[in-house]
C-alpha positions in Angstrom: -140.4 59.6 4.8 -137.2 58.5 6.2 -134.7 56.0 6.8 -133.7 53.8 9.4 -130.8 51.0 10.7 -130.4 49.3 14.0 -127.1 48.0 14.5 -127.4 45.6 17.7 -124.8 43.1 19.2 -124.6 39.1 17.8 -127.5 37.3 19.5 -126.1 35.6 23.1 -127.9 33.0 25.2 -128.0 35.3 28.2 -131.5 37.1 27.8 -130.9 39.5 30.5 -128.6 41.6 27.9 -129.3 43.3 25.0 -127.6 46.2 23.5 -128.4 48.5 20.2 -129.1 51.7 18.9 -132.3 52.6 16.6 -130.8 55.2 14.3 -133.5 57.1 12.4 -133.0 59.9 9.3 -135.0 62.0 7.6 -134.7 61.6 3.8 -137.3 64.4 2.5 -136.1 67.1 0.5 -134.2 69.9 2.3 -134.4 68.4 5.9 -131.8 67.0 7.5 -132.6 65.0 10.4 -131.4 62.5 12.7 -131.7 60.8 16.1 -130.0 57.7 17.4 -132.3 56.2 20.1 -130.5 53.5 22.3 -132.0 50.1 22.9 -131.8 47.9 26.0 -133.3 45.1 27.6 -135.7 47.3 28.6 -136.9 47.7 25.4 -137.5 44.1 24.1 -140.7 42.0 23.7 -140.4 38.7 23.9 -142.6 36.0 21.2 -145.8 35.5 22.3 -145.8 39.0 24.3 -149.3 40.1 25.1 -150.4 43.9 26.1 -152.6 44.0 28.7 -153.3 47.8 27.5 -151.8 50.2 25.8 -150.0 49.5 22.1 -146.6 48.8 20.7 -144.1 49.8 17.4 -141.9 46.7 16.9 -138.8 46.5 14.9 -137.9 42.5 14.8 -133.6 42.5 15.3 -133.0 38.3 15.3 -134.7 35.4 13.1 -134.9 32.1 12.7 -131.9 30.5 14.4 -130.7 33.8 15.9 -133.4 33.7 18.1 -132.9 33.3 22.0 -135.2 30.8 22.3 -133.6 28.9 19.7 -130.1 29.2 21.4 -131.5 28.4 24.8 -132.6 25.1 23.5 -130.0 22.6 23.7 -129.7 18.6 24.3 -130.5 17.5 28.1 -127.4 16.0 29.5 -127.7 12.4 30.7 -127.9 12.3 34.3 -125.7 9.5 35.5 -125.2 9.2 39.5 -121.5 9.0 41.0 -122.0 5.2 41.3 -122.5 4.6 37.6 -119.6 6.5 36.6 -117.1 4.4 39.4 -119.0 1.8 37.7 -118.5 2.1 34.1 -114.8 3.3 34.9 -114.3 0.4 36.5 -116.0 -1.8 33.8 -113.7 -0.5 31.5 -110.8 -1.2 33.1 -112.1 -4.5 33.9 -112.8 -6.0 30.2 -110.6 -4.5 27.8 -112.1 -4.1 23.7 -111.4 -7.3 22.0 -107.8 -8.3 20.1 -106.1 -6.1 22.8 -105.2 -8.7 25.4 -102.3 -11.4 24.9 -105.4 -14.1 25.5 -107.0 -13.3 22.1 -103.7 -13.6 20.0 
């Protein structure tokens, strides 16, 4: 039997990056062994990974909202053109909110 811990860097959007160390320890009586493996970007599987051959030990390091594909999801940003932004500047400028000009009072 034995023991193990993964410290890794907090989760970041950028998926090309990864960073961690699989740190493994023997906990039998009268052995003492341990190995620190280093993890990279090589070493990841992404959800929904399928192996064409071959098979795979998995260790899952992020969950739930910590998950890349949960912080690479994000609102779209309206797409306005330049001529609707001269446009609504100019609108604004144009009408000012109500009980601001000396017409209302």
């Amino acid at each position: 039997m034995g023991q193990a811990d993964t410290p890794a860097d907090p989760p970041i959007k950028d998926i090309h990056t990864f960073y961690g160390v699989l740190n493994l320890r023997s906990t039998e009586p009268g052995v003492s062994e341990e190995s620190s493996t280093p993890l990279s970007v090589d070493n990841v599987l992404w959800a929904n990974t399928v192996l064409a051959a071959g098979s795979a030990i998995g260790l899952v390091v992020y969950t739930g909202k910590e998950t890349r594909a949960v912080l690479n999801t994000s609102e779209p940003e309206t797409k306005m053109g330049t001529l609707e932004n001269e446009v609504n500047k100019m609108a604004k400028v144009s009408y000012p909110p109500p009980g601001t000009s000396k017409a209302d009072k």
